[in-house]
Backbone of each chain as ProteinMPNN parsed JSONL, in Angstrom:
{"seq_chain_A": "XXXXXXXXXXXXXXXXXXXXXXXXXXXXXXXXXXXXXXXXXXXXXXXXXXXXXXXXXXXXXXXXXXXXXXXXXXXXXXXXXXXXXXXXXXXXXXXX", "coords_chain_A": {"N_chain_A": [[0.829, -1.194, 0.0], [0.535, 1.926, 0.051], [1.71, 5.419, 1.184], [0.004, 8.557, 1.904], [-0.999, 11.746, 1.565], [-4.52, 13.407, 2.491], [-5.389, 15.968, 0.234], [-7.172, 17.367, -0.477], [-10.795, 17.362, -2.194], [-12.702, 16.026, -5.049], [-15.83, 16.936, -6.776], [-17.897, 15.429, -8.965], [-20.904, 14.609, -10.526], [-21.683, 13.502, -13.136], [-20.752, 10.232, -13.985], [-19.494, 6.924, -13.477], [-22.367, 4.348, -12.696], [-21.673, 2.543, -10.496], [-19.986, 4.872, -8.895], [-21.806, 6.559, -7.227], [-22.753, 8.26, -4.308], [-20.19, 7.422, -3.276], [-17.197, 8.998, -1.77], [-15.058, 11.259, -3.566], [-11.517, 11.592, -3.111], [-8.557, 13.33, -2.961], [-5.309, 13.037, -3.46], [-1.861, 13.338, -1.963], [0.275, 10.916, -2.672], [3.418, 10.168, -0.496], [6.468, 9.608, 1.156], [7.908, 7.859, 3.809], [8.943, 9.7, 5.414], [7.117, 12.049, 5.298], [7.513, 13.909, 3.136], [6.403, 15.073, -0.472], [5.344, 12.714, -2.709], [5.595, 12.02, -6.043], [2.749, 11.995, -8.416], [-0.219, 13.498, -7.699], [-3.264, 11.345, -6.252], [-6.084, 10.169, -7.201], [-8.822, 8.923, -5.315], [-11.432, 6.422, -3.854], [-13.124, 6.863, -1.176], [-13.155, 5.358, 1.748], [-13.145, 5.109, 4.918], [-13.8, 7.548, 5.764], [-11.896, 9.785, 5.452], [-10.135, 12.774, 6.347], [-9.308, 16.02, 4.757], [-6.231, 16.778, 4.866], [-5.29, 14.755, 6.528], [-3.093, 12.057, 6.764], [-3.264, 8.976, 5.192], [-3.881, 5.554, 4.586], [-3.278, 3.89, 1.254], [-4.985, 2.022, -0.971], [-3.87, 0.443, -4.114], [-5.237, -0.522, -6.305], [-7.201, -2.551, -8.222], [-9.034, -4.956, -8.256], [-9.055, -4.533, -4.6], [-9.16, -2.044, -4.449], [-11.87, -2.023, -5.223], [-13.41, -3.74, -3.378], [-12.905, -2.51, -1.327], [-14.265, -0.783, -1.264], [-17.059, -1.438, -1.574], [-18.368, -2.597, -3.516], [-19.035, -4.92, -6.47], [-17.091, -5.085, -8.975], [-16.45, -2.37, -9.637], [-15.136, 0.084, -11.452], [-12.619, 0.988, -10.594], [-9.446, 2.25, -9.242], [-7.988, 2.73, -6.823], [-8.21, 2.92, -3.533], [-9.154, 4.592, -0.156], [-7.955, 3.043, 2.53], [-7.831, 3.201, 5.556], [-6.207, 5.196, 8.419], [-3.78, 6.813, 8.974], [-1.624, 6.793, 11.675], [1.044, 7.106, 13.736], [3.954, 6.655, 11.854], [6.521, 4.566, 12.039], [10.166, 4.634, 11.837], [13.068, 2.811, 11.793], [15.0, 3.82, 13.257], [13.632, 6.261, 14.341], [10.489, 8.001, 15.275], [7.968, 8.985, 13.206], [5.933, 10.756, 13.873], [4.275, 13.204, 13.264], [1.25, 15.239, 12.637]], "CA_chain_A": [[0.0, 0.0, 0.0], [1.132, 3.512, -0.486], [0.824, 6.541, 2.443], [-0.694, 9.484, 1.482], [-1.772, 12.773, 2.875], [-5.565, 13.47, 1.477], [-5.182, 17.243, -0.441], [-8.47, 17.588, -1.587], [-11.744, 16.48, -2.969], [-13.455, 16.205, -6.263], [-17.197, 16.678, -7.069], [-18.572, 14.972, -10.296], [-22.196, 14.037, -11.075], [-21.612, 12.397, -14.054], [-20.026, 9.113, -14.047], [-19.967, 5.653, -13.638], [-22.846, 4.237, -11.201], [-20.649, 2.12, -8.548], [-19.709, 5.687, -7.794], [-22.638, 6.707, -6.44], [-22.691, 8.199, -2.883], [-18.96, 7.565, -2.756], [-16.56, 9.945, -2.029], [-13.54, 11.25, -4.119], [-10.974, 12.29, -2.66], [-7.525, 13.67, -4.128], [-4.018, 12.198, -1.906], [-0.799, 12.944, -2.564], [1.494, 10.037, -2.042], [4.019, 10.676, 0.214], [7.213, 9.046, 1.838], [7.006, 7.715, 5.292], [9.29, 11.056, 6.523], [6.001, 12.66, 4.935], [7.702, 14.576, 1.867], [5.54, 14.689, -1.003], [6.307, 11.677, -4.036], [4.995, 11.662, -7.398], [1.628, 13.004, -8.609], [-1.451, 13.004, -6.866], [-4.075, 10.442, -7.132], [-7.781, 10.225, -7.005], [-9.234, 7.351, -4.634], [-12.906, 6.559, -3.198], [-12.577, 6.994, 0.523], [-14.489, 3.999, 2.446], [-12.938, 5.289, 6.349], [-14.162, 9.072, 6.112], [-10.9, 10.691, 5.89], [-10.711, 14.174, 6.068], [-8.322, 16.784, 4.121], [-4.882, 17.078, 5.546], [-4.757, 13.236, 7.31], [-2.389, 10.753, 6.764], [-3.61, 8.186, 4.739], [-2.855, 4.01, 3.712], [-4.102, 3.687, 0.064], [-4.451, 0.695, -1.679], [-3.803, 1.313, -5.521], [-4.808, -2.104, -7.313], [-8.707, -2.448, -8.91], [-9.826, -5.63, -7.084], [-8.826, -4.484, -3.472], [-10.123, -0.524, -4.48], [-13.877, -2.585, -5.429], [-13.636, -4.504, -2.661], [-13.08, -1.645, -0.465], [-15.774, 0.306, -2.092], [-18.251, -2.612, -0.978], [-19.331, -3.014, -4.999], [-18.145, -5.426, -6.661], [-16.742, -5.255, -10.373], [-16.516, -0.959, -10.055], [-14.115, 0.751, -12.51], [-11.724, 1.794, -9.394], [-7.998, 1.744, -9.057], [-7.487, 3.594, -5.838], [-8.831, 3.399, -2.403], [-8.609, 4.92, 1.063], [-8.458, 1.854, 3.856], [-7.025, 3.641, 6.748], [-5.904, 6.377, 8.463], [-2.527, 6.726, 9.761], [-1.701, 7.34, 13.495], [2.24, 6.919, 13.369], [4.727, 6.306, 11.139], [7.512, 4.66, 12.77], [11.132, 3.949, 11.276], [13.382, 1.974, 12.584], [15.792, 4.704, 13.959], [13.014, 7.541, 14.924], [9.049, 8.353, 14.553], [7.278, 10.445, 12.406], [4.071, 10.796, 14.85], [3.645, 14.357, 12.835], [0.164, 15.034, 11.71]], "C_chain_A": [[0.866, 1.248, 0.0], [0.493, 4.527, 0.666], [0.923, 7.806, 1.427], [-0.893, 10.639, 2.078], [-3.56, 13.809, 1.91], [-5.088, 15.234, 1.363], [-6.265, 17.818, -0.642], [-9.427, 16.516, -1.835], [-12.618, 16.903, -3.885], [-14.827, 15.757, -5.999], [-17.708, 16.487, -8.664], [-19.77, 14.008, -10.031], [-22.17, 13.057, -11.893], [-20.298, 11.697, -13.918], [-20.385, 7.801, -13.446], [-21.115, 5.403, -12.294], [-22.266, 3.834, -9.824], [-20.232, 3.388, -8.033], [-20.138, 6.44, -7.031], [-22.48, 6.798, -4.68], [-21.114, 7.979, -2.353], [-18.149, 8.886, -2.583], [-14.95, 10.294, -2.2], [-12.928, 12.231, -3.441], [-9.244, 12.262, -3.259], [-6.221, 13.176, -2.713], [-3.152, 12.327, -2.648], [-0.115, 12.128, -1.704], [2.3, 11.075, -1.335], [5.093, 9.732, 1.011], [7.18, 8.813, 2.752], [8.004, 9.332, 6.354], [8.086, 12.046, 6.301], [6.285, 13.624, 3.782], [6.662, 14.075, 0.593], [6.55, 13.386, -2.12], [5.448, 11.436, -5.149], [4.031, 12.532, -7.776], [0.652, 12.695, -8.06], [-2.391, 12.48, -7.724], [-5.232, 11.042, -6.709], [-8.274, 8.84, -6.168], [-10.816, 7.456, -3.892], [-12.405, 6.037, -1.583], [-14.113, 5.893, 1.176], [-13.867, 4.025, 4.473], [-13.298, 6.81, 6.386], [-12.936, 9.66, 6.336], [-11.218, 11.838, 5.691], [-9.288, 15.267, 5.518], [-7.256, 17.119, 5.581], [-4.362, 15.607, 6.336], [-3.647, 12.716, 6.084], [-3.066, 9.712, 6.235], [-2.99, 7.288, 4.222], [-3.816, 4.388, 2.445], [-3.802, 2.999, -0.587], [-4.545, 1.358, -3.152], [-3.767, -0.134, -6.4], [-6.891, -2.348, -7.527], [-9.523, -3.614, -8.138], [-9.727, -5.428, -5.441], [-9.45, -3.203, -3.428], [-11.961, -0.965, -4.527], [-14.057, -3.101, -4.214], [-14.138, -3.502, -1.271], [-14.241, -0.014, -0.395], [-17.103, -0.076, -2.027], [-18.867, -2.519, -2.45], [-18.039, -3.817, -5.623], [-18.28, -5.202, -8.691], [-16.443, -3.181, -10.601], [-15.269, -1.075, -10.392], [-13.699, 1.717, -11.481], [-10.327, 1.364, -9.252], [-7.29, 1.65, -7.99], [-8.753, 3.785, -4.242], [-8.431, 3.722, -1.032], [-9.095, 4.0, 1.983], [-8.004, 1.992, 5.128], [-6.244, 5.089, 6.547], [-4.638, 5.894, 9.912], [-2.378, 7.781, 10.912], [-0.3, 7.713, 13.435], [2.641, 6.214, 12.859], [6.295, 5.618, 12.049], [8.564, 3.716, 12.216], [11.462, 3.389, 12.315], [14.121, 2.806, 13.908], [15.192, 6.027, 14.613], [11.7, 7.437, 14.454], [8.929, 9.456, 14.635], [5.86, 10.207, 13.067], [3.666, 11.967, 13.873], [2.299, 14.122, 12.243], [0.612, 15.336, 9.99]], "O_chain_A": [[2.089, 1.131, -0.083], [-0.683, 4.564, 1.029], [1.679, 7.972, 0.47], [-0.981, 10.572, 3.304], [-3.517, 14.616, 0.981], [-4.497, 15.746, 2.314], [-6.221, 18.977, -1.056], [-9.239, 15.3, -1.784], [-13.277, 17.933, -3.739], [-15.167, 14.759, -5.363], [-17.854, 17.451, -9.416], [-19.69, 12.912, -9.477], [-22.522, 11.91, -11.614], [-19.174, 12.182, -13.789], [-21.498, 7.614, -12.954], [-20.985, 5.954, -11.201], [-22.276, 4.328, -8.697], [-20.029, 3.4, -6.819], [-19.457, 7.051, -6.207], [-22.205, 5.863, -3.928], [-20.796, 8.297, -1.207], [-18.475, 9.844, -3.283], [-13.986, 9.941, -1.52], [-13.372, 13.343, -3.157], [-8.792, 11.305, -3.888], [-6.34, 13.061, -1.493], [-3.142, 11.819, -3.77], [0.124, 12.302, -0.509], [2.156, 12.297, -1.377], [4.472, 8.895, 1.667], [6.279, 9.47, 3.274], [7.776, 9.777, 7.479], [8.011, 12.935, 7.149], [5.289, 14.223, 3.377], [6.172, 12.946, 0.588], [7.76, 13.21, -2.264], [4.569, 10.578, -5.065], [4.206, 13.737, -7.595], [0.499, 11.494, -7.836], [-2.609, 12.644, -8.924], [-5.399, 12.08, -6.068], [-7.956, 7.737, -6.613], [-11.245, 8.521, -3.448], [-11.643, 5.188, -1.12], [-15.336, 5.809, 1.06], [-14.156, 3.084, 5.211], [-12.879, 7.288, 7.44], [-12.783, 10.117, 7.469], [-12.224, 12.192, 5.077], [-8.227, 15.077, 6.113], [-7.453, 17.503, 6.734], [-3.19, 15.432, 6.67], [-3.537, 12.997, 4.89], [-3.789, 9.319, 7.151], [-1.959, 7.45, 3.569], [-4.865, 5.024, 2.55], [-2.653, 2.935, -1.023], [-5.087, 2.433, -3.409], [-2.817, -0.691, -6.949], [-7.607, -2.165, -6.542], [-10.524, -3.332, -7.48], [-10.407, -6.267, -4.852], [-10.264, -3.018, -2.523], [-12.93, -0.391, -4.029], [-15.205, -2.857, -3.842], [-15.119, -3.577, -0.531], [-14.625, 1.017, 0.159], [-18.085, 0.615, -2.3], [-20.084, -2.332, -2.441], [-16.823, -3.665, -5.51], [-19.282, -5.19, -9.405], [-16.255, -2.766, -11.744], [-14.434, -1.88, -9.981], [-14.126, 2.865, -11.357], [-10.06, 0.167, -9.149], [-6.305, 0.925, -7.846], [-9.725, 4.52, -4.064], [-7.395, 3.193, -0.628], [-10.278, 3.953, 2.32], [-7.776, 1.0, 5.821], [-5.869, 5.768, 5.592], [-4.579, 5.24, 10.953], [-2.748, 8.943, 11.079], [-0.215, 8.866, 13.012], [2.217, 5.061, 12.941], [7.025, 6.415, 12.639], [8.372, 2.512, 12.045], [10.855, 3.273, 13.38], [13.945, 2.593, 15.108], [15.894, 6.794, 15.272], [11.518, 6.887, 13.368], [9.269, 10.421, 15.319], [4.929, 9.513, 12.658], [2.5, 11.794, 13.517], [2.053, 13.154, 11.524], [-0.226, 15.196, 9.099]]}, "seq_chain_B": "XXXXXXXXXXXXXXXXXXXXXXXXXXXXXXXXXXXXXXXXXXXXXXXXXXXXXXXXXXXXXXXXXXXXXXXXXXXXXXXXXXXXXXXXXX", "coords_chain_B": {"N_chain_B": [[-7.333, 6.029, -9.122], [-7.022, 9.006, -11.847], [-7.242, 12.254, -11.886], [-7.769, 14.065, -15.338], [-7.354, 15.826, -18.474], [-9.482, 16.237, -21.219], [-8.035, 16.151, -23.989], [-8.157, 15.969, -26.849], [-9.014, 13.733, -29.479], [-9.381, 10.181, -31.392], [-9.088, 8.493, -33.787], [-9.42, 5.592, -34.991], [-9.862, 3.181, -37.662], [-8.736, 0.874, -38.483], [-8.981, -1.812, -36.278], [-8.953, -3.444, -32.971], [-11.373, -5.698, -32.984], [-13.627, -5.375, -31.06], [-13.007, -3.156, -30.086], [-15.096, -1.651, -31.485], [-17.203, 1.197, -31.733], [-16.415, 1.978, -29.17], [-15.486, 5.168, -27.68], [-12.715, 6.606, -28.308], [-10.363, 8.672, -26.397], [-8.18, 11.296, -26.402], [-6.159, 12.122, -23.653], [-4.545, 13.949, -20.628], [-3.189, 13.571, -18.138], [-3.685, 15.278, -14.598], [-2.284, 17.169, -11.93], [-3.108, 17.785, -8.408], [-3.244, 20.467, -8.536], [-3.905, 21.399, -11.22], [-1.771, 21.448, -12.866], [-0.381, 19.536, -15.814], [0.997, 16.172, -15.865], [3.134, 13.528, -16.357], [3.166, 11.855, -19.393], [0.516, 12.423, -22.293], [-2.274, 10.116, -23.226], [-4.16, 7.479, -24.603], [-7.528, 7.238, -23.811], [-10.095, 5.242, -23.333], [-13.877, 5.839, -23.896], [-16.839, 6.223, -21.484], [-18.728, 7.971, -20.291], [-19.681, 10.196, -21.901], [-17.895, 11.932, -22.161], [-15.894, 15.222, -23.265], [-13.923, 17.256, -25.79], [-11.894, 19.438, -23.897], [-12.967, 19.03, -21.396], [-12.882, 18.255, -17.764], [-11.803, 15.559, -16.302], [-12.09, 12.414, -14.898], [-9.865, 9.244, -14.969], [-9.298, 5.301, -14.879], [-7.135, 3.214, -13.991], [-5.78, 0.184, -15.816], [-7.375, -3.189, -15.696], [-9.8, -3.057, -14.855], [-10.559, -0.711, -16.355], [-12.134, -1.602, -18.807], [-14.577, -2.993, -17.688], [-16.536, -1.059, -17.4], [-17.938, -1.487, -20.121], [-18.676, -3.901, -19.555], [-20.769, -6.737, -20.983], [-18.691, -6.66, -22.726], [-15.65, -7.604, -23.281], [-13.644, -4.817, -23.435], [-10.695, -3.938, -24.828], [-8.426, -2.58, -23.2], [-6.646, -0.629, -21.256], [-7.254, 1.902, -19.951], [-9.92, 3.821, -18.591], [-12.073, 6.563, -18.62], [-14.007, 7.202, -16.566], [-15.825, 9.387, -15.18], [-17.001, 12.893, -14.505], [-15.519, 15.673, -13.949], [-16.921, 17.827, -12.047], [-16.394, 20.407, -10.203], [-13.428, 20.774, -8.248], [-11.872, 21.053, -5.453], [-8.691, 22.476, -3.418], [-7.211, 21.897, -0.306], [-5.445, 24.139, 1.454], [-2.447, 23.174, 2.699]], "CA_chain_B": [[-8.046, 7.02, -10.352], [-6.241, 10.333, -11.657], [-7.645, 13.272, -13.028], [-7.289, 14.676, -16.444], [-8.005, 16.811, -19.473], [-9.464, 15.888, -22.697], [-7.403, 17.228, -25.149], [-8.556, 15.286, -28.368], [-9.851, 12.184, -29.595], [-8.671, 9.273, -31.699], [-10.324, 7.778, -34.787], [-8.908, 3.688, -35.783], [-10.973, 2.685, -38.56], [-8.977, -0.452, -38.501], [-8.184, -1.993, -35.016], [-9.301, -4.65, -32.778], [-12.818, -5.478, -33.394], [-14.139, -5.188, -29.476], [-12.899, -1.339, -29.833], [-15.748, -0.981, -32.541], [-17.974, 1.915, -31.441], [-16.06, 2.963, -28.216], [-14.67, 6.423, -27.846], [-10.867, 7.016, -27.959], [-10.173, 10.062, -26.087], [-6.81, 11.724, -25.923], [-6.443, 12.827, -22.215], [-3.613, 14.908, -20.242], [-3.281, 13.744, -16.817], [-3.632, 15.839, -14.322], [-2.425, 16.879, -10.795], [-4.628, 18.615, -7.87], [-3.047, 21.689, -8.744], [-4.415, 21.256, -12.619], [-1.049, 21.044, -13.672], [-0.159, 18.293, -16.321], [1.51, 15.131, -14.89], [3.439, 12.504, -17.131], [2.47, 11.767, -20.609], [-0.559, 11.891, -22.681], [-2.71, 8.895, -23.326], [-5.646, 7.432, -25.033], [-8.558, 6.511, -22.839], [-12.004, 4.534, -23.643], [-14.751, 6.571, -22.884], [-17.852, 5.606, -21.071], [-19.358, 8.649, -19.666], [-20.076, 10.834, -22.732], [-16.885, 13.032, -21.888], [-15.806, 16.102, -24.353], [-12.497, 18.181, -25.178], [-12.173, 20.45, -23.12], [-13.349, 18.552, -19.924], [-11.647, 17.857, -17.056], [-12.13, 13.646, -16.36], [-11.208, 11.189, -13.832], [-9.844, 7.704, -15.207], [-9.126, 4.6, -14.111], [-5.99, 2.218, -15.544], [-6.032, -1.762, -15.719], [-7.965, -4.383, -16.608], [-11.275, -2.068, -14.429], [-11.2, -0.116, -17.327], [-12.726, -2.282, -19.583], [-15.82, -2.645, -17.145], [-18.22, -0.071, -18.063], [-18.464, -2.213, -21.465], [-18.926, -5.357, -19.696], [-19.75, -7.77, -20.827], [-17.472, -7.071, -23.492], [-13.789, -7.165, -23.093], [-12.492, -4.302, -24.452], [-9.168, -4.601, -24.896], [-8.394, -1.268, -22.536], [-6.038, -0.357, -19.745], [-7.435, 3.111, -19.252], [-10.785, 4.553, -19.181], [-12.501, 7.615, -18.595], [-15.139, 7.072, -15.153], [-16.185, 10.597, -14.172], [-16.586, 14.062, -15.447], [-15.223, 16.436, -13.109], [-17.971, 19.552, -12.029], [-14.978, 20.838, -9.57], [-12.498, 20.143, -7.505], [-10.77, 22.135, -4.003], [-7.925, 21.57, -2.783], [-6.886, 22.629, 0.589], [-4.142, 24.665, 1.691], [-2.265, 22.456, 3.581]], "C_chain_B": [[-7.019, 8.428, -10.932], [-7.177, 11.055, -12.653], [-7.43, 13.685, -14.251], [-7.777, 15.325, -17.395], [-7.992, 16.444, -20.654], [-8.886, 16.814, -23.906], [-7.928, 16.996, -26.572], [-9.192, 14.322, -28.358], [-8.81, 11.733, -30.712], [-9.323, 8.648, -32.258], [-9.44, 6.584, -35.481], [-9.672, 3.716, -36.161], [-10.261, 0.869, -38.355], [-8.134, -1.017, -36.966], [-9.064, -2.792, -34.49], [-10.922, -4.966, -32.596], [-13.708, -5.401, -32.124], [-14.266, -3.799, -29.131], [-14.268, -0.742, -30.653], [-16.619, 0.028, -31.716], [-17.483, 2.45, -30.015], [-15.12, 4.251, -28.32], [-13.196, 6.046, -27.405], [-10.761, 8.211, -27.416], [-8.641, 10.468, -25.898], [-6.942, 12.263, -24.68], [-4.949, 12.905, -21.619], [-3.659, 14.776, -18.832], [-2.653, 14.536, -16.1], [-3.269, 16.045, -12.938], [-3.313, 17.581, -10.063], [-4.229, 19.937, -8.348], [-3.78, 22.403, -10.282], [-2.9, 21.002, -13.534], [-0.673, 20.151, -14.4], [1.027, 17.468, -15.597], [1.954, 14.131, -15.995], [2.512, 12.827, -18.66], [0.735, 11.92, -21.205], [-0.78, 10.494, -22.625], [-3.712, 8.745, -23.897], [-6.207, 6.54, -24.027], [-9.755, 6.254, -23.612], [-12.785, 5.282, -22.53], [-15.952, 5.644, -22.498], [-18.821, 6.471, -20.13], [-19.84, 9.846, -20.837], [-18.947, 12.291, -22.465], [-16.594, 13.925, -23.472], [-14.605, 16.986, -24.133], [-12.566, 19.481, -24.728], [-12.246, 20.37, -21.493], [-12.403, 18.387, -19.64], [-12.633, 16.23, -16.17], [-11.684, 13.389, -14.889], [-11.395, 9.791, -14.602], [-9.125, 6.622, -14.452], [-7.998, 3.634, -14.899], [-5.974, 0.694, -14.653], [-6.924, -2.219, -16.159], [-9.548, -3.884, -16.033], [-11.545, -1.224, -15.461], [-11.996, -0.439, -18.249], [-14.256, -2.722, -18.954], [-16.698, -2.344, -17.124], [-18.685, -0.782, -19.492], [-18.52, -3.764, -21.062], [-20.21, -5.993, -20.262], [-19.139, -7.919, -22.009], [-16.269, -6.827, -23.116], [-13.342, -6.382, -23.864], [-11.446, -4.065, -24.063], [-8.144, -2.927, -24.613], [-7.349, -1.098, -21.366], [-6.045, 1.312, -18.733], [-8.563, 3.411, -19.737], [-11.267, 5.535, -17.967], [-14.381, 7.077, -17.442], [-15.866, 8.288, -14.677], [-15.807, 11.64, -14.924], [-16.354, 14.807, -14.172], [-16.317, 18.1, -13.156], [-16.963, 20.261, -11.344], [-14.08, 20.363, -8.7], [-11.954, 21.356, -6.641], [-9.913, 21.341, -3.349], [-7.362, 22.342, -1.394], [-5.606, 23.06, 1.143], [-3.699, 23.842, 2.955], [-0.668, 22.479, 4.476]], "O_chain_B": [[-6.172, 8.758, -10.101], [-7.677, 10.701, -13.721], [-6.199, 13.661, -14.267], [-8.979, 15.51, -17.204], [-6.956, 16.267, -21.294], [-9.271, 17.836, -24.473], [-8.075, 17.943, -27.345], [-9.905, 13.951, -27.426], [-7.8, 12.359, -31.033], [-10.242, 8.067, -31.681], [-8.821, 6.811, -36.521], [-10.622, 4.176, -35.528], [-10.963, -0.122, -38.154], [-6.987, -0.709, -36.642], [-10.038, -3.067, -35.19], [-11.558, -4.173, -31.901], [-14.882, -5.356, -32.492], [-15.061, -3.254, -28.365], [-14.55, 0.451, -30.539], [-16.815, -0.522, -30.632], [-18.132, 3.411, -29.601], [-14.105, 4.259, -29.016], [-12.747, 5.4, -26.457], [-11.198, 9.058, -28.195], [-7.973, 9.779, -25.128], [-7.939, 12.971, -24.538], [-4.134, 12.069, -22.007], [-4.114, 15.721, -18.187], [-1.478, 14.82, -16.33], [-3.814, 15.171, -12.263], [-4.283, 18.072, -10.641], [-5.222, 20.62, -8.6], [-4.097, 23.585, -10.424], [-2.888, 20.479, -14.648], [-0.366, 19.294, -13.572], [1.861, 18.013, -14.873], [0.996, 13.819, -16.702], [1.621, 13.633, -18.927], [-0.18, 11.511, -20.49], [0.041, 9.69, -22.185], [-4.463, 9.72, -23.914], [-5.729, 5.526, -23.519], [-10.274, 7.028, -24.416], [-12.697, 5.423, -21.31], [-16.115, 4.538, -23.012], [-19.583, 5.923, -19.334], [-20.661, 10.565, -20.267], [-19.298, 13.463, -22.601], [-16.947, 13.479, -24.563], [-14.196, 17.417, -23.055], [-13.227, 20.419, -25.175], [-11.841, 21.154, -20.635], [-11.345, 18.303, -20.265], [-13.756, 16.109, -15.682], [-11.087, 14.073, -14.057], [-12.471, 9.249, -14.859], [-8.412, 6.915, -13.492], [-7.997, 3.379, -16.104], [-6.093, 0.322, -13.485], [-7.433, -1.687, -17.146], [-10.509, -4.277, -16.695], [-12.722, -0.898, -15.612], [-12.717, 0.475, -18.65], [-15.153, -2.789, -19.794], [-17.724, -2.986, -16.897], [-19.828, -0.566, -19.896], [-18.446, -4.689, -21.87], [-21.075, -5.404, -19.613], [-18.959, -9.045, -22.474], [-15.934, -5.755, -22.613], [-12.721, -6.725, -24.87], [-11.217, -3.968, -22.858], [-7.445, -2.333, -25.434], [-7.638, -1.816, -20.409], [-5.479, 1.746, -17.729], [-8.716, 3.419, -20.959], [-10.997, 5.415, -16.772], [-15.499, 6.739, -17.832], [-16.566, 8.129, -13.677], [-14.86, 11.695, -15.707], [-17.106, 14.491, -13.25], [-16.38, 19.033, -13.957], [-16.456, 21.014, -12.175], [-14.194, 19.153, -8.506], [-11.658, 22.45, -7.121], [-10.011, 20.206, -2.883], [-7.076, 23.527, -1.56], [-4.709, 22.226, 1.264], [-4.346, 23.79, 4.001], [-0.477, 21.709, 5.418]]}, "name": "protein", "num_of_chains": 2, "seq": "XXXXXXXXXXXXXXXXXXXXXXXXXXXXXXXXXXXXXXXXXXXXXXXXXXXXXXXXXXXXXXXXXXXXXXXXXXXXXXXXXXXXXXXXXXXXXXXXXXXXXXXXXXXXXXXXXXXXXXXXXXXXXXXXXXXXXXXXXXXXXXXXXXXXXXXXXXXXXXXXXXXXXXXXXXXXXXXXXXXXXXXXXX"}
């Protein structure tokens, strides 16, 4: 899985039904010292995160459906947790 | 999922016969900021998307989905039209 910190969230009407009632939310990856990494994704949030958390995010289409409670949705990306601490081996990143 | 922007479209007359009648869209992924992110791409549509819009798609073998039960032969499509998006100062 991949940590995250949610950035944002998108509102679209139109589109597929499984996404109904879900909600998108925008995450940029992020290293576990919490620097940002790559480009931000899009994922359907199934723990209520809320902008600025710490987030796990799975990034694989049967584990995003699964976690989306529908099964067969056109999803790549989902939020399954919310991170408390991060902890290397040599120091923790408790930071929000 | 990642956001992005339809820039064009994409007309095969001859190509694999499962593609017949789905949209090709050229699309410009995007980050939260709107800035572009990695390469173009062509995506299969399935929401009646248009250039100009700003999308959300999905890549793998879920793309092919919205045309079940045919297999089209897809690793990115087009799920969502974007009405807006905020991102918070963080």
């Amino acid at each position: 899985m991949t940590l995250g910190r949610v950035v944002g969230q998108v509102v679209s009407t139109q589109k597929r039904p499984q996404f109904a009632g879900a909600t998108l939310l925008l995450v940029q990856p992020v290293h576990p010292d919490g620097t940002p990494r790559g480009a931000t994704l899009l994922a359907v949030d199934s723990v209520g995160a809320g902008v600025g958390e710490r987030v796990l995010v799975v990034i694989e289409g049967r584990a995003a459906s699964e976690a989306l409670g529908r099964r067969a949705a056109p999803v790549d990306a989902a939020i399954i947790g919310i991170v408390d601490t991060v902890t290397l081996s040599d120091q923790t990143s408790g930071a929000a | 999922m990642q956001m992005a922007r339809v820039i064009g479209d994409v007309v095969a007359s001859r190509k694999d016969s499962l593609l017949t009648a789905v949209p090709l869209l050229l699309i410009q992924p995007i980050g939260a900021d709107g800035q572009s992110v990695g390469h173009a791409l062509v995506a299969v549509d399935s929401v009646g998307a248009g250039a100009g819009e700003t999308v959300f798609f999905v890549r793998g073998k879920e793309a092919s989905f919205p045309f079940h039960p045919v297999d089209v032969p897809t690793d990115a499509g087009i799920v969502g039209i974007v009405d807006h998006w905020h991102v918070a100062a963080v």
